[in-house]
TITOR-181355 format. One record per residue (C-alpha): residue in three letters; z, x, y. Coordinates in steps of 0.25 Angstrom, whole numbers, padded with zeros to 4 digits, always signed. Layout:
<recs>
ALAZXY ...
</recs>
This chain:
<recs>
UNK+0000+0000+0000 UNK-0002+0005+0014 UNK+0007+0006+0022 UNK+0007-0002+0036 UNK+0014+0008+0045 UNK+0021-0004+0053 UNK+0023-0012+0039 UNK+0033+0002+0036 UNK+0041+0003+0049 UNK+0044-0012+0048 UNK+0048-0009+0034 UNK+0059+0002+0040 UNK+0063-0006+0050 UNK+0066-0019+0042 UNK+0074-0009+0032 UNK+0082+0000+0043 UNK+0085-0015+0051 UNK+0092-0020+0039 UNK+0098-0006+0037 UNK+0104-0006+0051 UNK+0111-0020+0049 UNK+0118-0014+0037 UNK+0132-0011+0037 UNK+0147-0016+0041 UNK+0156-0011+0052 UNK+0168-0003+0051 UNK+0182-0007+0058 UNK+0185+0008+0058 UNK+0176+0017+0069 UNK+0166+0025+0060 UNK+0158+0036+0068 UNK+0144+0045+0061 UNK+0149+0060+0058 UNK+0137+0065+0065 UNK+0126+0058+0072 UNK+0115+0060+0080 UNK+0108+0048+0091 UNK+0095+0054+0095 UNK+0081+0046+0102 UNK+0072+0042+0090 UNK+0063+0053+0084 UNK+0053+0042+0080 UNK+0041+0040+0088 UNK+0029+0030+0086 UNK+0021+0041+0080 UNK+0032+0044+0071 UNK+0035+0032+0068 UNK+0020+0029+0063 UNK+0021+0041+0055 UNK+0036+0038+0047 UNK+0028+0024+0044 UNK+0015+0029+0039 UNK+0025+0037+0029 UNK+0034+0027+0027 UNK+0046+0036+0029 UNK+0048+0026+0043 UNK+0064+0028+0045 UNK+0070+0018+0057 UNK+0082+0013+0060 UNK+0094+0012+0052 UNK+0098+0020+0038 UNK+0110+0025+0030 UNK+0107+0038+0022 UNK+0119+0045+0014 UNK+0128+0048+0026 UNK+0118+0047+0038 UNK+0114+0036+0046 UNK+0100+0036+0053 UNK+0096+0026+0064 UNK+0082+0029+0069 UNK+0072+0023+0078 UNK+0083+0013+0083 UNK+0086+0007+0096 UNK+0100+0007+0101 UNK+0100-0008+0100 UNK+0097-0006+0086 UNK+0109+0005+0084 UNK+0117-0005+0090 UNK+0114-0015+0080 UNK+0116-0007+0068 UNK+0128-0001+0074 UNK+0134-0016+0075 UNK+0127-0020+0062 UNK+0119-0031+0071 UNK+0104-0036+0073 UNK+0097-0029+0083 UNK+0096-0042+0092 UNK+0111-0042+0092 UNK+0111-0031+0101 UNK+0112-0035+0116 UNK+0108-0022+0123 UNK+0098-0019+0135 UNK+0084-0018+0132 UNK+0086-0002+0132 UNK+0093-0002+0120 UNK+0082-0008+0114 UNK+0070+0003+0117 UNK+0075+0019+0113 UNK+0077+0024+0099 UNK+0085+0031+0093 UNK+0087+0040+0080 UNK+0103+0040+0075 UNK+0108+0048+0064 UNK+0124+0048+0059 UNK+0131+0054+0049 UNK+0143+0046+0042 UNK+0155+0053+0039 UNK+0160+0056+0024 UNK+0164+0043+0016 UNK+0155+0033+0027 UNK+0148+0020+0022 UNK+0138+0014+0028 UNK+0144+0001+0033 UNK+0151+0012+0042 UNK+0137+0014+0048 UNK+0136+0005+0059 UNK+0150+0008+0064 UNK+0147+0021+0066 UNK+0134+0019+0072 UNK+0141+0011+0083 UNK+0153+0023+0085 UNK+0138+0032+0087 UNK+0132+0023+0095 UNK+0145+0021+0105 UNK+0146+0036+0107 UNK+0131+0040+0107 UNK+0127+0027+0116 UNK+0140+0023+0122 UNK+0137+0010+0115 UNK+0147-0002+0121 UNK+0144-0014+0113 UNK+0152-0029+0111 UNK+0150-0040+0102 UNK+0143-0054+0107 UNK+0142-0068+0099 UNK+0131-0076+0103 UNK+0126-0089+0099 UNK+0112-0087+0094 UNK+0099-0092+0089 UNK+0096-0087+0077 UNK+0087-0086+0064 UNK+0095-0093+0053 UNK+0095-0088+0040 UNK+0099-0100+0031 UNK+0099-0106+0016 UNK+0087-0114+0015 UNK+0089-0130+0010 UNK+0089-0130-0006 UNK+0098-0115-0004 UNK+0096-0100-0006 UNK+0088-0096-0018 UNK+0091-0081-0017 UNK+0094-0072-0028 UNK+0106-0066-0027 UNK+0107-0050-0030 UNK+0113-0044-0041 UNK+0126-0037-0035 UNK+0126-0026-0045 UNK+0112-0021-0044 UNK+0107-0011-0036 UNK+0097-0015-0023 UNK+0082-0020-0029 UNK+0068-0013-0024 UNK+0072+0001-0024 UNK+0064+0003-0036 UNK+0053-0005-0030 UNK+0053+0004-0018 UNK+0052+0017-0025 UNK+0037+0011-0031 UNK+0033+0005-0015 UNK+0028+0015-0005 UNK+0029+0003+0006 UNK+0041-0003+0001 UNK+0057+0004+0007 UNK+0070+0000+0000 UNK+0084+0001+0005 UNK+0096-0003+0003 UNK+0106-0008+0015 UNK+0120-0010+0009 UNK+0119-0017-0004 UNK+0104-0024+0000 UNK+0093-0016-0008 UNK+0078-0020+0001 UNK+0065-0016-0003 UNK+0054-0017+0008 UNK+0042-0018+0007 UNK+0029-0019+0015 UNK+0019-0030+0010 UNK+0004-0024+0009 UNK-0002-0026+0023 UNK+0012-0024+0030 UNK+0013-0038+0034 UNK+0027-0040+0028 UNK+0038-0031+0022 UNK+0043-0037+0009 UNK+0058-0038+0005 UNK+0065-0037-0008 UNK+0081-0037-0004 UNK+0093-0037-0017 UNK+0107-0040-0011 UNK+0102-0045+0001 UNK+0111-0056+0007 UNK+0108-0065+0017 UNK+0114-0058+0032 UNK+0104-0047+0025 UNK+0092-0055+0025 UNK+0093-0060+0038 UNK+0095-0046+0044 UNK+0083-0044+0037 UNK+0075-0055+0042 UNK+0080-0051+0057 UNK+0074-0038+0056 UNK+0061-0044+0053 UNK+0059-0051+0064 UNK+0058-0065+0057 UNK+0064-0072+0068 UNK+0066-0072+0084 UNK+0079-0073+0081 UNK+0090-0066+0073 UNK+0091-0072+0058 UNK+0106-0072+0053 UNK+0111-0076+0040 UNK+0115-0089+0039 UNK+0114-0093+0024 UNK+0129-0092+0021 UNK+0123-0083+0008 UNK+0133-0074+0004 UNK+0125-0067-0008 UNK+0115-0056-0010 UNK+0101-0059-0014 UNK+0089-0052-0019 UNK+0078-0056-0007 UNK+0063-0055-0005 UNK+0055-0057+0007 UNK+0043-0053+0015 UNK+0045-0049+0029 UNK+0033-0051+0039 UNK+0028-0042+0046 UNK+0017-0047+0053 UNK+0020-0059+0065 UNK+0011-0069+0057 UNK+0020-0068+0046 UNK+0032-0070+0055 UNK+0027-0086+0059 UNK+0038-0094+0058 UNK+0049-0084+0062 UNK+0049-0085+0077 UNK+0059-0095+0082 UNK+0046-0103+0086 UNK+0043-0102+0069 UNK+0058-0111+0067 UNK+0056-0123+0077 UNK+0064-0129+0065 UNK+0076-0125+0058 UNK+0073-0128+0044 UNK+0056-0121+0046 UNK+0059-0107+0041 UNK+0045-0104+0048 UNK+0031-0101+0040 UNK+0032-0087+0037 UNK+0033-0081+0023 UNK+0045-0073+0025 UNK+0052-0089+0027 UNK+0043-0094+0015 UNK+0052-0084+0009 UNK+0066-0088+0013 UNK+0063-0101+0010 UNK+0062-0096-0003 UNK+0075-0089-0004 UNK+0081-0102+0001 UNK+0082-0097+0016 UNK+0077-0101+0029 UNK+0077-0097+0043 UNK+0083-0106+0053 UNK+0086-0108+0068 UNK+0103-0107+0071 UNK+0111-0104+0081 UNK+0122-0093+0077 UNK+0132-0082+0084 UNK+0125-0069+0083 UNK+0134-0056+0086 UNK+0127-0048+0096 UNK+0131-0033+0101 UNK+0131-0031+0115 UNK+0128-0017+0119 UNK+0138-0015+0133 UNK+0134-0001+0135 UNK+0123+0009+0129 UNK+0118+0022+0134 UNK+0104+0026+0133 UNK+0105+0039+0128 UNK+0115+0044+0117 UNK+0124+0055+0119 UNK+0120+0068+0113 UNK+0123+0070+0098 
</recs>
């Protein structure tokens, strides 16, 4: 299959997004060993290049005991610092535009659900970050259980996460892990969708998931009630005809869960997107600076 160089960085992206949500916080201050904030290395050429290859790298990963952040914004750090969407990041515009390649080191004896707390400590010292917490009432994308109720498979807690097998035989397919989630990507011969083979996935999963996609104008949450971990497939849309249905125009009706396939395919797993109102959690950057302080 070739490989469509836009169809791979969308790949990437949709992995490291889902990546970056990952992760609890700790009630005790967590600080990297070493780490290093430094303006992005990538460049549009660059970036090309890593896509032609494959070996694309962006945004957030966890490797051993370092932590790699690349090509993101500081709106982004912020989000993955607080474990948040990006749209729950009230900032000026600015925060929105350089990038920005970060690197830490955990100390001895770390896990990764300390990850985000001591992005936050980084972020604080480097950016002098100030930030408070906001409730807001909101409309959002609904994820729900559709009438008749779910028909998902729940995984099997013992087994290990499905695709990686699969990913070692598809050049155009990437497999990670993100906690106990195992997610096999991959992209559909003429890059106009990226398929998705999910085991242990639960529901606040998917609808980060189906956020990064840009399914809807608006952020979808979880509102199933589903408290299990299911074995999900899906294909993602990548080209805007795909995407009918998915503008807040394409649900003028709550119970029309739009025309697209990637709805078609919900449906089938018993969910549906609707129209609610709900509190959504924002983060409301006070203070930033646009330079980080030397490393």
């Amino acid at each position: 299959m070739n490989r469509n160089p836009r169809t791979s960085a969308v790949v990437a992206i949709l992995a490291l997004g889902f990546c970056a949500q990952a992760g609890g916080q700790s009630t005790r201050k967590l600080e990297f060993e070493v780490a290093s904030v430094k303006p992005t290395a990538l460049d549009q050429d660059s970036m090309r290049e890593y896509s032609r290859s494959g070996s694309l790298k962006l945004g957030a990963r966890i490797v051993g005991k370092r932590a790699e952040y690349l090509y993101m914004s500081l709106r982004r750090l912020v989000a993955a610092a607080y474990s948040v969407e990006p749209f729950q990041v009230a900032c000026p515009d600015w925060l929105r535009e350089p990038r920005f390649d970060v690197v830490g080191i955990m100390p001895e004896g770390s896990r990764k659900e300390e990850v985000p707390a001591m992005l936050q400590a980084l972020l604080a010292e480097r950016f002098r970050l100030a930030v408070h917490h906001e409730s807001r009432q909101e409309a959002v994308t609904a994820l729900v259980v559709a009438e008749g109720g779910p028909r998902l498979k729940e995984s099997d807690a013992e087994a290990a996460p499905s695709g990686k097998a699969d990913f070692s035989k598809n050049s155009s397919a990437r497999f990670f892990t993100s906690g106990t989630v195992g997610i096999l990507l991959t992209a559909n011969a003429g890059g106009q969708s990226v398929h998705i083979r999910a085991s242990r996935m639960t529901m606040a999963d998917l609808a980060h998931l189906l956020t990064q996609s840009d399914l809807s104008d608006r952020p979808i949450v979880d509102m199933t009630g589903l408290k299990g971990s299911y074995d999900v497939e899906l294909d993602i849309p990548l080209s805007p005809a795909d995407l009918a249905g998915a503008s807040d125009a394409g649900l003028p009706d709550v119970s029309d869960p739009g025309s697209g396939g990637v709805f078609r395919t919900l449906k089938s797993l018993g969910l549906e997107l609707k129209k609610r109102k709900a509190p959504v959690d924002y983060v409301v950057v006070d203070h930033a600076d646009k330079q980080p302080t030397g490393n």
